[in-house]
C-alpha positions as YAML, in Angstrom:
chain: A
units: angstrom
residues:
- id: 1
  name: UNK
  ca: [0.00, 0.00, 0.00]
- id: 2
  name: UNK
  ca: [1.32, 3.70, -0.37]
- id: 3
  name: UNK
  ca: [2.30, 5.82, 2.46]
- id: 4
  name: UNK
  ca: [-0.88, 8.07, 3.54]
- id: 5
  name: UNK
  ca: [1.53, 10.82, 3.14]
- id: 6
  name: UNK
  ca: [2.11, 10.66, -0.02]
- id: 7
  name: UNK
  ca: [-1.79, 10.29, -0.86]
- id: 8
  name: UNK
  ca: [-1.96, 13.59, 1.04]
- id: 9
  name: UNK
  ca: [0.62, 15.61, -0.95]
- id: 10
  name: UNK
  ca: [-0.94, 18.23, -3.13]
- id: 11
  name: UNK
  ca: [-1.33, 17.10, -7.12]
- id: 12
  name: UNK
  ca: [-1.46, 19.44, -10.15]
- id: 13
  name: UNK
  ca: [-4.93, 19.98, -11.28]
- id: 14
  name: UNK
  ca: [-5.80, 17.52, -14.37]
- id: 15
  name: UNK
  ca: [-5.41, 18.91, -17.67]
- id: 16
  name: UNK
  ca: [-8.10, 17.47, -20.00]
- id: 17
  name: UNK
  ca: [-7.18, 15.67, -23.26]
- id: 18
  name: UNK
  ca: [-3.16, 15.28, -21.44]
- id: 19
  name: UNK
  ca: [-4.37, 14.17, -17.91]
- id: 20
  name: UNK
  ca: [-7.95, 12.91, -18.41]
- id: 21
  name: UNK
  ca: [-10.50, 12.65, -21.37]
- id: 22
  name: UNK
  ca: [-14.80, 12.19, -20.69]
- id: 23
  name: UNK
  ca: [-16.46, 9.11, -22.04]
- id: 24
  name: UNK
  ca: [-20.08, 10.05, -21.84]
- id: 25
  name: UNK
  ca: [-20.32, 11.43, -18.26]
- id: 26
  name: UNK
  ca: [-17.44, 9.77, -17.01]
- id: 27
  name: UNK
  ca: [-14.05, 11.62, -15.98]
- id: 28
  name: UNK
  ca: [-11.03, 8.74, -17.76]
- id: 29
  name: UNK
  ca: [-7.70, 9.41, -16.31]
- id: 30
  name: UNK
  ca: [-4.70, 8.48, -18.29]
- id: 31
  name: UNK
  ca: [-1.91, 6.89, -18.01]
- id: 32
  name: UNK
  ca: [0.37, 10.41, -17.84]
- id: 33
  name: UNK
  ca: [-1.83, 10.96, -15.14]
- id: 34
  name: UNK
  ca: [-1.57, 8.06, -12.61]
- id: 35
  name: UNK
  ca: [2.24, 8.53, -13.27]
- id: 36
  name: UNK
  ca: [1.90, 12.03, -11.78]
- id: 37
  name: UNK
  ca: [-0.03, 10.60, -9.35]
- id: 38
  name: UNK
  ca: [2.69, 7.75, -8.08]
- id: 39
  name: UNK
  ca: [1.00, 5.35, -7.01]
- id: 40
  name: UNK
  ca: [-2.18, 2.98, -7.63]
- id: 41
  name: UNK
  ca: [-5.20, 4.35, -6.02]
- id: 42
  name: UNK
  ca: [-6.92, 1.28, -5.97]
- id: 43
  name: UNK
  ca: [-9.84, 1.94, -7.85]
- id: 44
  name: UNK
  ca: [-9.19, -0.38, -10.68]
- id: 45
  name: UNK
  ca: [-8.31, 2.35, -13.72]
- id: 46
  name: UNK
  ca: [-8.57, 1.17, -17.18]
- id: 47
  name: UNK
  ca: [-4.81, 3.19, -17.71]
- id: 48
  name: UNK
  ca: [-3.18, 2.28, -14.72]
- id: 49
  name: UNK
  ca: [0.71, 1.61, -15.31]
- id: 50
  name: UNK
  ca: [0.91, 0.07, -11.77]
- id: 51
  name: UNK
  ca: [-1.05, -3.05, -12.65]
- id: 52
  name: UNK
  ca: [-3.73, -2.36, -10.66]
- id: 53
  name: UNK
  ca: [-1.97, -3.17, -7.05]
- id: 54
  name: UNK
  ca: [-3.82, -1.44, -4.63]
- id: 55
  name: UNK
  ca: [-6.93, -3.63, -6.17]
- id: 56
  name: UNK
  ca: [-8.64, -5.08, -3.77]
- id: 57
  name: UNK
  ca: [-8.78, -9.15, -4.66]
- id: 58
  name: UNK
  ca: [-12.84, -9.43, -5.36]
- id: 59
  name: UNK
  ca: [-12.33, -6.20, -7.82]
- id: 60
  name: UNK
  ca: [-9.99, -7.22, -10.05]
- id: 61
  name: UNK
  ca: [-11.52, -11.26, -10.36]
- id: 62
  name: UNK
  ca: [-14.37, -9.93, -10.92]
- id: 63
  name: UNK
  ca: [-13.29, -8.01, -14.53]
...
């Protein structure tokens, strides 16, 4: 898991069509943008470079 401190440190803001893009009326993060971000978040991305670690177990079987 990451340190809580570095979940805490203040981010740029997203840039869309470089950080993020919207697929209908959902925010898509990038890939450039989880690599900004340092870590997985968990939340099973469809771009995260960090192969989806933070995942819990029943999230990412269930894909």
């Amino acid at each position: 898991m990451t340190d809580k401190t570095e979940q805490l440190t203040p981010r740029p803001t997203p840039r869309e069509g470089e950080d993020f893009y919207w697929e209908g009326r959902y925010m898509v993060f990038t890939e450039a943008w989880h690599l900004k971000r340092g870590y997985c978040c968990g939340s099973a991305c469809r771009h995260c470079p960090y192969g989806h670690e933070n995942v819990p177990q029943k999230a990412t079987s269930a894909k």
